[in-house]
ROKEKOL-958722 format. One record per residue: x, y, z of N, C-alpha, C in turn. Coordinates in pm, whole numbers, padded with zeros to 5 digits, always signed. Each point is the difference from the previous one (the first is absolute). Example, Ala and Ser with C-alpha at 12.3 -4.5 7.8 and 13.67 -1.06 7.14 Angstrom:
% ROKEKOL-958722
+01319-00569+00780-00089+00119+00000+00090+00120+00000 -00035+00105-00072+00082+00119+00006-00077+00109+00073 
END
This chain:
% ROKEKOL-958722
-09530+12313+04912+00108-00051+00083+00025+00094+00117 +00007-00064+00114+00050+00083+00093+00109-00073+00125 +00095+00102+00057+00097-00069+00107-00053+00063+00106 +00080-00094+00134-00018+00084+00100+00130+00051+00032 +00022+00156+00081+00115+00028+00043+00004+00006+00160 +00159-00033+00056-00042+00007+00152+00103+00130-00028 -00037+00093+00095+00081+00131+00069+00105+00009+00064 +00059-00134+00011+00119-00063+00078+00108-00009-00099 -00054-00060-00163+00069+00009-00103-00004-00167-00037 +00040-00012-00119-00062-00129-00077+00110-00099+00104 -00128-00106+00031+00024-00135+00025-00013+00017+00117 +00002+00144+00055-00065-00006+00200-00146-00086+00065 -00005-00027+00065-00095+00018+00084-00118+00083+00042 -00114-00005-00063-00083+00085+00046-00039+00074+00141 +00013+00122+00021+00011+00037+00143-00132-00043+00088 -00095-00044-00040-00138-00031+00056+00012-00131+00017 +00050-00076-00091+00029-00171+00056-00150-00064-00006 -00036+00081-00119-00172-00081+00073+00063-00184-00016 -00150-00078+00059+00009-00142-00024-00042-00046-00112 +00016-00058-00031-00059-00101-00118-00081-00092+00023 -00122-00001-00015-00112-00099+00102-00048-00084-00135 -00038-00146+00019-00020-00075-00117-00127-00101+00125 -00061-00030-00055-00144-00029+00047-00029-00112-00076 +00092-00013-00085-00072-00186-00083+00162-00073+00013 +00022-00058+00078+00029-00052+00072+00164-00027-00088 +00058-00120+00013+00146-00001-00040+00037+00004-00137 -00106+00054-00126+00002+00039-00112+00172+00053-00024 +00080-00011-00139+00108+00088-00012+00093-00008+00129 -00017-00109+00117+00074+00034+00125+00119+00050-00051 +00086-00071-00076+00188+00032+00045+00001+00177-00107 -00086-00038-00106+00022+00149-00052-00065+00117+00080 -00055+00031+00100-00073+00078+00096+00141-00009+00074 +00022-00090+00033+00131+00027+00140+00138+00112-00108 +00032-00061-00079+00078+00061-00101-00022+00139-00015 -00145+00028-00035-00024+00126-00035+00065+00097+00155 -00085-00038+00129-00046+00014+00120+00220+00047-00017 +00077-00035-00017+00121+00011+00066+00078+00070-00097 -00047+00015-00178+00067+00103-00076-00023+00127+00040 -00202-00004+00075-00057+00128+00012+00004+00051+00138 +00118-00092+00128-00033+00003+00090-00122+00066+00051 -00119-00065-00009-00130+00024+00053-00002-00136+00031 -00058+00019+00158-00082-00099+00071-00077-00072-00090 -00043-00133+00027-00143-00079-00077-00060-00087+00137 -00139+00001-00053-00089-00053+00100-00075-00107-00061 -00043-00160-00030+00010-00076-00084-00135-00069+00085 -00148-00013-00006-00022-00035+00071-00140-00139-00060 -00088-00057+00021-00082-00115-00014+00090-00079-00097 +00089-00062+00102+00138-00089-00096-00089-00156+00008 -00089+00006-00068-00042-00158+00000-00085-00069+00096 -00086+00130+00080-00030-00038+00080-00150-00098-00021 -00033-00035-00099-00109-00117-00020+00055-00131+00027 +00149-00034-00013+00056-00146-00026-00009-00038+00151 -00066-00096+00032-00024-00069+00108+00113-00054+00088 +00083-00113-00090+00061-00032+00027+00149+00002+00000 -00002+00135-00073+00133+00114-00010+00010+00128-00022 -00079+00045+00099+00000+00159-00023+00135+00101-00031 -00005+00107-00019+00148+00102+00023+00109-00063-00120 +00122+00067+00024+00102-00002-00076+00033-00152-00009 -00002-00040-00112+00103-00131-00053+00139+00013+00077 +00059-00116+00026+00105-00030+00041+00118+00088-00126 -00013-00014-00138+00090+00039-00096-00010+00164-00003 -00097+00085+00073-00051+00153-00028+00132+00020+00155 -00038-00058+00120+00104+00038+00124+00094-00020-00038 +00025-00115-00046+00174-00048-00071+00053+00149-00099 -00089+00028-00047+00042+00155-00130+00011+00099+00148 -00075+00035+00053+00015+00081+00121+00166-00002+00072 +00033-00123+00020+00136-00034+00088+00063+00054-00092 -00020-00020-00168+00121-00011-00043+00007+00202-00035 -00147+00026+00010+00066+00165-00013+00100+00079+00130 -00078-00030+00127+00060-00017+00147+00137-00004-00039 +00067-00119-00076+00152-00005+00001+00089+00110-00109 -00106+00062-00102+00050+00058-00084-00039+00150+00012 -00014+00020+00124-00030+00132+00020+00038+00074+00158 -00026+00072+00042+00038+00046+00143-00109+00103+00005 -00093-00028+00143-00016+00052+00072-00188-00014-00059 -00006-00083-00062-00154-00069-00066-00088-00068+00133 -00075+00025+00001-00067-00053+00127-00148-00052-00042 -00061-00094+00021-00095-00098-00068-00108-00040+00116 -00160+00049+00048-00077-00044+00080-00100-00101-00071 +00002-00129+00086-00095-00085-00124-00125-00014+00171 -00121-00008-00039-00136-00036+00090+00085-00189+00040 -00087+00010+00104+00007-00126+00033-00085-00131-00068 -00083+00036-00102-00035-00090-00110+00097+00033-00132 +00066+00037-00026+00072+00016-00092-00069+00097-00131 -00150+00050-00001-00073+00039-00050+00025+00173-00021 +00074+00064+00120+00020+00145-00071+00175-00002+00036 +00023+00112-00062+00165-00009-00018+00070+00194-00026 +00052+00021+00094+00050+00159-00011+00147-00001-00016 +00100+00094-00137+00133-00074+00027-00014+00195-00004 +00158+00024+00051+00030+00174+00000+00132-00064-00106 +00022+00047-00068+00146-00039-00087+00119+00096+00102 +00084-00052-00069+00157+00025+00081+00068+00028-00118 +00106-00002+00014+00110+00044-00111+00072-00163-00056 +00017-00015-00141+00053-00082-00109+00131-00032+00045 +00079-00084+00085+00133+00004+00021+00089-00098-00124 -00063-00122-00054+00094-00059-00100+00070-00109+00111 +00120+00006-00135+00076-00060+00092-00010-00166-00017 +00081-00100+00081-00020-00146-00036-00085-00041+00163 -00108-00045-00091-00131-00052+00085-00048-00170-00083 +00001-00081+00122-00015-00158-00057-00194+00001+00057 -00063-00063-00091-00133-00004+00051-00022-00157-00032 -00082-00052+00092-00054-00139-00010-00131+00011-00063 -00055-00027-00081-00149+00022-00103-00024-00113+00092 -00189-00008+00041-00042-00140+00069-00029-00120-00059 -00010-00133-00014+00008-00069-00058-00075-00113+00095 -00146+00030-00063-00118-00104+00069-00105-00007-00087 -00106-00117+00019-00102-00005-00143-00161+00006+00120 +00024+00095+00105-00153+00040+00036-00055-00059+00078 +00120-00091+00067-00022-00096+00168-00105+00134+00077 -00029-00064+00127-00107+00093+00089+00117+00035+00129 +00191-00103-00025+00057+00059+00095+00117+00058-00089 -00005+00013-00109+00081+00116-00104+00024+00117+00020 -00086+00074+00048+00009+00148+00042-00069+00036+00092 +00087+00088+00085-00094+00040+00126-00066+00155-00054 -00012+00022-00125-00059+00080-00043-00084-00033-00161 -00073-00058+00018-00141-00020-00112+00086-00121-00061 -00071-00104-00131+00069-00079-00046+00020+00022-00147 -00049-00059-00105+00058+00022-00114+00072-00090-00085 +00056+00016-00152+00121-00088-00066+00152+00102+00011 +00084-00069-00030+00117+00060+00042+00025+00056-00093 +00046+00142-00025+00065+00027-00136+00127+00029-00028 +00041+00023-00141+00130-00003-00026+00035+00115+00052 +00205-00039-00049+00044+00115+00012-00048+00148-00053 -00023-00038-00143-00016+00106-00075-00111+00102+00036 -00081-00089+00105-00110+00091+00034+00076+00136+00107 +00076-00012+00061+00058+00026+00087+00127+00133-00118 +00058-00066-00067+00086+00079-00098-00104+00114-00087 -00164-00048-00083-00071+00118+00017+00018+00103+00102 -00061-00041+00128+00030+00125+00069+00100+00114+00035 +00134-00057+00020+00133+00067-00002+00000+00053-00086 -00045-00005-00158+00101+00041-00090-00051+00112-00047 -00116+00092+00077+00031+00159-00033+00047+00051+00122 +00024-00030+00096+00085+00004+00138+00161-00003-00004 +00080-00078-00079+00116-00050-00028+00079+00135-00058 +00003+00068-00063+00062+00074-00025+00046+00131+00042 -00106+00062+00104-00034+00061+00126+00053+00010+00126 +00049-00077+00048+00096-00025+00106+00097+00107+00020 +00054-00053+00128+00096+00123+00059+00153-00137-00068 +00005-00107+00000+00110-00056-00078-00058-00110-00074 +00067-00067-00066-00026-00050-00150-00090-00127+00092 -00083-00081-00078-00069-00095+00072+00081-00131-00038 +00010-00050+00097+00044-00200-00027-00063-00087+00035 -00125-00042-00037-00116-00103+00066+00058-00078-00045 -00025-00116+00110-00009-00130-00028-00139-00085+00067 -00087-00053-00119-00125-00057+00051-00010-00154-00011 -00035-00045+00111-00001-00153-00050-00125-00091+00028 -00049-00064-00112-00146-00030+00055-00001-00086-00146 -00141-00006-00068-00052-00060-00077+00053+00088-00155 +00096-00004-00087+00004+00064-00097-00031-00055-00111 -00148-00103-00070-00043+00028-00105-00131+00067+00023 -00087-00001-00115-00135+00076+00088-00102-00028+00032 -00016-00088+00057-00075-00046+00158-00163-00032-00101 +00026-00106-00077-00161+00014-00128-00033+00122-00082 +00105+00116-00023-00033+00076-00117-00035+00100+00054 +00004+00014+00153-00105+00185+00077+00160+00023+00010 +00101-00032+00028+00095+00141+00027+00142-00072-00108 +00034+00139-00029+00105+00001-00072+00139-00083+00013 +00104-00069-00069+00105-00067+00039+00087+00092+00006 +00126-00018+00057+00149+00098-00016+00007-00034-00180 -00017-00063-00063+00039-00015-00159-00108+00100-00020 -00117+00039-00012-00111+00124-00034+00087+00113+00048 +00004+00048+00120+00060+00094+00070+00126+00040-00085 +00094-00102+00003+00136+00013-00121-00050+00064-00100 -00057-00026-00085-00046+00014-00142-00100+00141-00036 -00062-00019+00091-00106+00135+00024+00022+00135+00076 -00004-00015+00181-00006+00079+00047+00176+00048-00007 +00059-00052+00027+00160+00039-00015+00038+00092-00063 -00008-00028-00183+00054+00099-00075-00060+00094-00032 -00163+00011+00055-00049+00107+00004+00002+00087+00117 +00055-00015+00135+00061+00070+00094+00159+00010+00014 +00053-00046-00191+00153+00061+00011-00040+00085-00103 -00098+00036-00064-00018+00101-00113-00066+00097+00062 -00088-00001+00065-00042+00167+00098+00073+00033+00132 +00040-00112+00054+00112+00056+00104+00080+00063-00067 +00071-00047-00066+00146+00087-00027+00099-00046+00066 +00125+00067+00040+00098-00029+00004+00026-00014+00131 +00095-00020+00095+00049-00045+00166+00008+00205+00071 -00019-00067+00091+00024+00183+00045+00122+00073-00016 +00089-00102-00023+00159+00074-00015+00007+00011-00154 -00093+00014-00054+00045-00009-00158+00008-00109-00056 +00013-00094+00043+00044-00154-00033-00121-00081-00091 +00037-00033-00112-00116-00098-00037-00017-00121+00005 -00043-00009+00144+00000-00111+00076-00177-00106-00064 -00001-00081+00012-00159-00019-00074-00056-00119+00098 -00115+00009+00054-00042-00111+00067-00027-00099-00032 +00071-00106+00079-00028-00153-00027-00040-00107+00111 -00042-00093-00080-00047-00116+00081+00080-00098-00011 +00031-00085+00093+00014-00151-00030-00058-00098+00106 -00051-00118-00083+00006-00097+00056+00063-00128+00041 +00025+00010+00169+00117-00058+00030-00077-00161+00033 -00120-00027+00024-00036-00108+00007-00150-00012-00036 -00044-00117-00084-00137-00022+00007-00078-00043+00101 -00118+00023+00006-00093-00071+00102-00159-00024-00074 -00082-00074+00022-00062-00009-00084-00125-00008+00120 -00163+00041-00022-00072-00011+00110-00057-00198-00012 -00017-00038+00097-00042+00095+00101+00149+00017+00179 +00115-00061-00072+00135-00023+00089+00049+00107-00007 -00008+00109-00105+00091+00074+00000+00169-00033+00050 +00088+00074+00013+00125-00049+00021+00082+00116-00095 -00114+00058-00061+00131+00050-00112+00041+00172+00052 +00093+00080-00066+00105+00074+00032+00013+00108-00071 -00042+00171-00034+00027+00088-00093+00069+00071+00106 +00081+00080-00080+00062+00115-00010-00002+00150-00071 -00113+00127+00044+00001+00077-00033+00107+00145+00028 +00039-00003-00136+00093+00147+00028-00023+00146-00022 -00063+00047+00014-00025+00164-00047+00115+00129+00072 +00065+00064-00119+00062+00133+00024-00098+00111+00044 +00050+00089+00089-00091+00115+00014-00039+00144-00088 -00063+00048-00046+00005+00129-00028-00075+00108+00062 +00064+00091-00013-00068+00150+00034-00158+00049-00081 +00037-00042-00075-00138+00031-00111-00001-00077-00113 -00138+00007-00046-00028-00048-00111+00078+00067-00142 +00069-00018-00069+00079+00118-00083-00053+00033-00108 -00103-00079-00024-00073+00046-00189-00124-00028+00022 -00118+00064-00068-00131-00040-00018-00011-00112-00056 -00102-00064+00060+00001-00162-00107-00073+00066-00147 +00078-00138-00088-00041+00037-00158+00000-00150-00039 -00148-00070+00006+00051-00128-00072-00186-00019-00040 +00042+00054-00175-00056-00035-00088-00034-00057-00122 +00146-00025-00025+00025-00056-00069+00031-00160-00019 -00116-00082-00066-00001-00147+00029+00092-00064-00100 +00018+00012-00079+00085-00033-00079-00034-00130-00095 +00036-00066-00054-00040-00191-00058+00068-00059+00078 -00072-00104+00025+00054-00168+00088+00123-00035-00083 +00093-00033+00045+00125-00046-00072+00055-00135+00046 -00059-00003+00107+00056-00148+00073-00066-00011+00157 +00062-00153+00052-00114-00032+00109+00139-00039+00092 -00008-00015+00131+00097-00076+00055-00101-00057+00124 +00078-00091+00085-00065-00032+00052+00093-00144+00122 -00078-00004+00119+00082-00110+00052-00136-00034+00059 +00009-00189+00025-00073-00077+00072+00040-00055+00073 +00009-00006+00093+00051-00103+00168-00048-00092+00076 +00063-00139-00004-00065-00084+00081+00069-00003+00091 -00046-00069+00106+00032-00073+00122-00067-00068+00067 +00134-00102+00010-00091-00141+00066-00084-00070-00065 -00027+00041-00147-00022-00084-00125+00100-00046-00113 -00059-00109-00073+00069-00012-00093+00043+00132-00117 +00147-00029-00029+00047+00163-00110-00092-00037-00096 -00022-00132-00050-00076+00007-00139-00153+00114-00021 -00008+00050+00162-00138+00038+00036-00005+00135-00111 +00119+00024+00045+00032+00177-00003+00052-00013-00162 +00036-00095-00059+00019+00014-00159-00116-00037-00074 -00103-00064+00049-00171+00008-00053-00041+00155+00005 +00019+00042+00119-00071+00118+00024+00037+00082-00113 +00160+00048+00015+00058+00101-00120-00064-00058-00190 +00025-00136+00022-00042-00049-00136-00167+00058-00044 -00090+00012+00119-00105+00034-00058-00017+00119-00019 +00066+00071+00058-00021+00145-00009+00052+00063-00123 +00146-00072+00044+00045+00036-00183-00121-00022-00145 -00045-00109+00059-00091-00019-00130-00093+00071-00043 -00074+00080+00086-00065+00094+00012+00035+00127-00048 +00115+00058+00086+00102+00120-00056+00027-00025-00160 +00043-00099+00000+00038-00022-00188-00087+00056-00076 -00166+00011+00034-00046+00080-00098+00013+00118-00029 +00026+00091+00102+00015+00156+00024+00145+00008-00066 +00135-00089-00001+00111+00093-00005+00128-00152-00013 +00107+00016-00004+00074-00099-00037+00101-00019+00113 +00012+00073+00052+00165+00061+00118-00120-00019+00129 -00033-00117+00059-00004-00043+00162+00113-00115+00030 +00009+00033+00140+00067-00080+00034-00001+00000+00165 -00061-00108+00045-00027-00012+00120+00152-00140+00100 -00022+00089+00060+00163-00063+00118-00085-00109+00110 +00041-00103+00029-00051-00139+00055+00096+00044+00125 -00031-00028+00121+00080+00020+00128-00067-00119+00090 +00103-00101+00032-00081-00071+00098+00123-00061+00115 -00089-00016+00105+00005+00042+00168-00041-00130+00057 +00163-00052+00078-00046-00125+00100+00094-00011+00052 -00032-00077+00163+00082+00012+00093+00022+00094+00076 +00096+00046+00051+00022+00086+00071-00042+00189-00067 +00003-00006-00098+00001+00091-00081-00128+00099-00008 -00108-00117+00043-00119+00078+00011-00093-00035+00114 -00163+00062+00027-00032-00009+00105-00048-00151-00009 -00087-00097+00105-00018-00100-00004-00149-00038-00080 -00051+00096-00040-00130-00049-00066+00001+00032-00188 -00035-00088-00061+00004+00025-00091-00091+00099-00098 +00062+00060-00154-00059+00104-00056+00064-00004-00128 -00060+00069-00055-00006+00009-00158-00091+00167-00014 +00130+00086-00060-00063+00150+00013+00056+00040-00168 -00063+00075-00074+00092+00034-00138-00036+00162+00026 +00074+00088-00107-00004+00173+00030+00025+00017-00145 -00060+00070-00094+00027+00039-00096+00043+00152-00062 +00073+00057-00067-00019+00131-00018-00012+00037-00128 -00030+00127-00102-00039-00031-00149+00131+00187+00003 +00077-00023-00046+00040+00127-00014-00027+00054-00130 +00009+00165-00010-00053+00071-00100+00132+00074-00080 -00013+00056-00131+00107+00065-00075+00080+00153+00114 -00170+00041+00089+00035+00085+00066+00108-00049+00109 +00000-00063+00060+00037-00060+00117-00136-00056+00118 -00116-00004-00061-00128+00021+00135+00023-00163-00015 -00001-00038+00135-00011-00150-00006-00114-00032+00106 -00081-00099-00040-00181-00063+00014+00028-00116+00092 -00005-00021+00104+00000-00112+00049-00129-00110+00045 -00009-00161+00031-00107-00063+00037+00083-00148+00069 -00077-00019+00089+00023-00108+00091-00120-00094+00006 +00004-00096+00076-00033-00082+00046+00090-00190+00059 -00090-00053+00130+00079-00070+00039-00106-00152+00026 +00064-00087+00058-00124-00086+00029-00049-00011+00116 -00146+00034+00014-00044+00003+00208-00013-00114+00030 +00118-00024+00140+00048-00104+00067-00092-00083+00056 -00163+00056+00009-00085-00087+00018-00072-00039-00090 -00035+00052-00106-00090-00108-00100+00126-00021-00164 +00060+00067-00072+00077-00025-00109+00139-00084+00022 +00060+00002+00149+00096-00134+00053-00016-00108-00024 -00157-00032+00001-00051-00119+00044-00016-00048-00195 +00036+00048-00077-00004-00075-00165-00149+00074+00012 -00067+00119+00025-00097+00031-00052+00051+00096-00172 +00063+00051+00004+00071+00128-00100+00170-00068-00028 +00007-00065-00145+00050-00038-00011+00161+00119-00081 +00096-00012+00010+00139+00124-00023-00038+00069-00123 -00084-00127-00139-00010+00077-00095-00118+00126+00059 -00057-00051+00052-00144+00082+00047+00040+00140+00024 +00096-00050+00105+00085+00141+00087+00007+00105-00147 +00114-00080-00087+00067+00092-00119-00080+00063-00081 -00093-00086-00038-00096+00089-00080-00077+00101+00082 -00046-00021+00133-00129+00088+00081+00154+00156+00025 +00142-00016-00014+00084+00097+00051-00003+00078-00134 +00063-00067-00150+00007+00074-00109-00124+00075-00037 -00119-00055+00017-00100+00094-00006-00055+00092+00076 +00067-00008+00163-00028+00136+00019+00108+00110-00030 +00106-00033-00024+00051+00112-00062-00030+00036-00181 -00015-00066-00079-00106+00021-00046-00100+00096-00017 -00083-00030+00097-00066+00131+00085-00010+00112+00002 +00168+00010+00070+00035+00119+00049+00045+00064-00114 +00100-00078-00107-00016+00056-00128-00052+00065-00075 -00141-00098-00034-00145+00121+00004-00035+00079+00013 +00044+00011+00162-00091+00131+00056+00084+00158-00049 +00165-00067+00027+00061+00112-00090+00048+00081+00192 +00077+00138-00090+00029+00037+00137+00148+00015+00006 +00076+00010+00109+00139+00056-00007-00002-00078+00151 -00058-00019+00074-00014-00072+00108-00087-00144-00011 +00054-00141+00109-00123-00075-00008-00080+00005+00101 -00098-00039+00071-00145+00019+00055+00063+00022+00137 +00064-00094+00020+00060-00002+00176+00120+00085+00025 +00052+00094-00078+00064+00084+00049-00022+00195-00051 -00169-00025-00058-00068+00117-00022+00024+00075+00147 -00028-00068+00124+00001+00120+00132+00116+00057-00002 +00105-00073+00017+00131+00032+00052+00038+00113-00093 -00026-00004-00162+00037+00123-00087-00072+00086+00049 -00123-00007+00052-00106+00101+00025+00053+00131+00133 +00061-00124+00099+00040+00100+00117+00110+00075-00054 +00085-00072-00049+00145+00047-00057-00006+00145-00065 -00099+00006-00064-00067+00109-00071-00060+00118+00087 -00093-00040+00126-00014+00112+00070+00100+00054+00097 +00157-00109-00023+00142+00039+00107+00047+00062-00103 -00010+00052-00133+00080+00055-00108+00027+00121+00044 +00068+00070-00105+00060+00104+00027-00140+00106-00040 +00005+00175+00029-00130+00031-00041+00025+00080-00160 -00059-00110-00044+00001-00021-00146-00146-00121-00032 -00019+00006-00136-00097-00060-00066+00093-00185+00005 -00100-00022+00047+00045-00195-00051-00055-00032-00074 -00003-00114-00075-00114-00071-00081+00036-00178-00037 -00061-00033+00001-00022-00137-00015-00078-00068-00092 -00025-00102-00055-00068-00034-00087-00005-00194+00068 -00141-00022-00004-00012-00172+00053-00115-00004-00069 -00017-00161+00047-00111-00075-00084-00115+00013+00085 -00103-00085+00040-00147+00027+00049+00088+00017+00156 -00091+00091+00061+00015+00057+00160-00031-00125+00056 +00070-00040+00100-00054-00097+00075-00076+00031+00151 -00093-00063+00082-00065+00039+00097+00020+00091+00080 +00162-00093+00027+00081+00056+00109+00090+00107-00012 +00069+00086-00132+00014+00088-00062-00117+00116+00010 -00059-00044-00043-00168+00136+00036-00041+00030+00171 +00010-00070+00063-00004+00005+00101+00156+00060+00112 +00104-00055-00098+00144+00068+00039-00002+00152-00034 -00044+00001-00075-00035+00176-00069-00099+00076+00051 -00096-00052+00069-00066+00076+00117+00076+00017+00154 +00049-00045-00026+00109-00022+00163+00085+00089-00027 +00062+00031-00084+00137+00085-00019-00052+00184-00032 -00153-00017-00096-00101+00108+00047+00008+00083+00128 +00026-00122+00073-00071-00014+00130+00135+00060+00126 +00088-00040-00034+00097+00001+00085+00136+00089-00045 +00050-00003-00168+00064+00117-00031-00103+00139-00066 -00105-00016-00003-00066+00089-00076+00034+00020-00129 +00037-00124-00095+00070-00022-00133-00122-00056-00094 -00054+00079-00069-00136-00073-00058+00078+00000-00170 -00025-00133-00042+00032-00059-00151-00136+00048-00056 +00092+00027-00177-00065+00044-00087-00056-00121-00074 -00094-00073-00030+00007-00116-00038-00079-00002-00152 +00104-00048-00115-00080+00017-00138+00018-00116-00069 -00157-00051-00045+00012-00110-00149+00063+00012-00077 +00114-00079-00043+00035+00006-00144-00066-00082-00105 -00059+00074-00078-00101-00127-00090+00084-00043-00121 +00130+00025-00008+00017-00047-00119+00083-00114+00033 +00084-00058+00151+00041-00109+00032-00065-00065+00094 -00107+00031+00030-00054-00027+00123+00053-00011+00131 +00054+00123+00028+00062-00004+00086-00014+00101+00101 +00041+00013+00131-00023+00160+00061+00137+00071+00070 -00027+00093-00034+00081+00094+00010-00005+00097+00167 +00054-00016+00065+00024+00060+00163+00110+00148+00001 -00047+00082+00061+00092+00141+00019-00017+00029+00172 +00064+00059+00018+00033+00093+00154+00125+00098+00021 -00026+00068+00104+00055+00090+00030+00121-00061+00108 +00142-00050+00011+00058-00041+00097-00006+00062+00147 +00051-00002+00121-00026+00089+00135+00111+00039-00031 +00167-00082-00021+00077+00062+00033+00037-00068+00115 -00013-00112+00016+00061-00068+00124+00128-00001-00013 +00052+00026+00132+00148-00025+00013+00005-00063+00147 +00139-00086+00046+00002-00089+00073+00034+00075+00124 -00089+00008+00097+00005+00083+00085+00109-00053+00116 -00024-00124+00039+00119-00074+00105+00123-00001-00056 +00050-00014-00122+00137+00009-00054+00030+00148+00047 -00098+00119-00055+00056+00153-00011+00053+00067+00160 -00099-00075+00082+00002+00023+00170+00125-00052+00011 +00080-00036-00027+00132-00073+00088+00127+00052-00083 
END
């Protein structure tokens, strides 16, 4: 195991500022920008797609993440090529604060974006990125995002995942509000939208802190004790969303006795104009580690009566399921976010315990190598099949709060 230290003192700025140069093109984009502005070091981002003929450079949804750092920061400055293909940002300072962002909401027209084309994605794709950013700030953050909030055919996360997952695991290593206060971050959703209309409405809140206050410690998995869970329609029939829960339950029934999935359904004014059907499950443990799994129906082929609600319920209960399986204290899609959290710790030993590494995890762990000089200890456990993660924290502390 090893950290890096800056001479400035934990959580500074390296006095050399080297860049961060990435050469395969928009891989990890929003977690590179993230890193690029904890570590204020420059990044240089460059063959962004440049084979696609007929849409080279940054996606319309990668600039849209760009604006929305622009608003949540001061003094960030962003050079993109005139094909959209290389991209230089200098980071600025974390200001917080209440910032409204419009997420884009188009399905890959050729006059959709005056920057490359693409499918539109959700909010949550967008709430990934913020949420090792959010706590950092010079004042508490108040997003409000409004765009497509289920998940856009199963590639990005809903605000119900985000709730369930990333949330209470950035109110358990954050810690407490900077004034002492145990303030805890939350979400809500103030309106649905479903793709491909989007229409719908979150609200993110994050308190600030100075530092990370404890080494992470989450190894302990504990037994499944119960499942919860909500499914949401809109602009369909409710009976949709009580098939869905019914099948899943049926499924869950073998593992355990205590599920219980919540039916929510959306019409009229209430939600966006296209219809959806999204469910979110979570499996909590004796410890407290709670497992989450999603899935929704894609608005172009499972709308149409290809994937019928029971389909949905059973293809959702079994991937958590899954994740069950695999074991772990974390589930698959919020392995990074513990991962960075861990190299912002205090300098002390962390440790973690998850189920199989996922791509983008192994590849997040060469980046943070790369950029805090924080290299994980990484060990098999053969007797749960499971693996076991260690590091050395930097010692980050919130540098724009301490300046003022």
């Amino acid at each position: 195991m090893a950290a890096g230290r800056s001479p400035n003192g934990p959580g500074a700025p390296a006095p050399t500022s080297k860049t961060l140069r990435f050469e395969d093109g928009a891989r990890q984009f929003r977690l590179r920008v993230a890193v690029s502005l904890l570590t204020h070091r420059p990044i240089l981002i460059r063959n962004i797609r440049p084979d696609d003929v007929d849409a080279p450079g940054l996606r319309e949804h990668e600039a849209s993440f760009l604006r929305l750092i622009d608003a949540m920061t001061n003094g960030t400055t962003v050079e993109i090529n005139s094909t959209g293909t290389q991209m230089r940002m200098k980071p600025g300072v974390l200001l917080g604060g209440d910032v409204d962002h419009d997420c884009p909401v188009f399905s890959g027209d050729d006059d959709a974006s005056s920057i490359g084309g693409g499918a539109a994605r959700g909010v949550g794709w967008f709430l990934e990125g913020v949420a090792p950013l959010a706590p950092f700030g010079k004042e508490a953050l108040n997003l409000t995002l409004r765009g497509i909030t289920d998940g856009t055919a199963s590639i990005d996360p809903t605000p119900d995942y985000v709730l369930a997952s990333l949330i209470p695991l950035l109110s358990k290593l954050a810690g407490a509000g900077e004034d002492g206060e145990n303030l805890a971050p939350s979400l809500k959703v103030e309106r649905r939208g479903a793709a491909p209309g989007g229409g719908g409405s979150v609200r993110l809140y994050c308190p600030i802190v100075r530092e990370i206050s404890r080494p992470v410690d989450l190894t302990d998995e504990g037994k499944i004790k119960r499942v919860r869970g909500t499914a949401v329609t809109m602009r369909v029939p409710a009976s949709s969303g009580t098939r869905v829960a019914y099948s899943a339950k049926g499924l869950l029934h073998r593992l355990l006795p205590d599920v219980w999935v919540h039916t929510d359904n959306y019409a009229g004014r209430s939600c966006g104009p296209s219809p959806g059907l999204s469910v979110c499950l979570t499996a909590e443990s004796t410890s407290g580690v709670a497992l989450s799994a999603e899935a929704c129906l894609d608005p172009e082929r499972d709308a149409r009566g290809a994937v019928l609600p029971e389909d949905l319920g059973t293809r959702v209960a079994a991937m958590l399921l899954e994740e069950v399986r695999r074991g772990g204290c974390v589930d698959t899609g919020a392995q990074t976010l513990a991962f960075l959290l861990m190299c912002l710790g205090p300098e002390d030993v962390s440790r973690i315990r998850v189920g199989t590494l996922s791509l983008y995890s192994i590849e997040a762990l060469r980046l943070f190598k790369r950029a805090f000089d924080v290299e994980f200890k990484v060990r098999a456990d053969e007797s749960n099949k499971t693996v076991l993660l260690s590091c050395l924290g930097t010692g980050y502390r919130n540098m724009a709060r301490a300046s003022t």
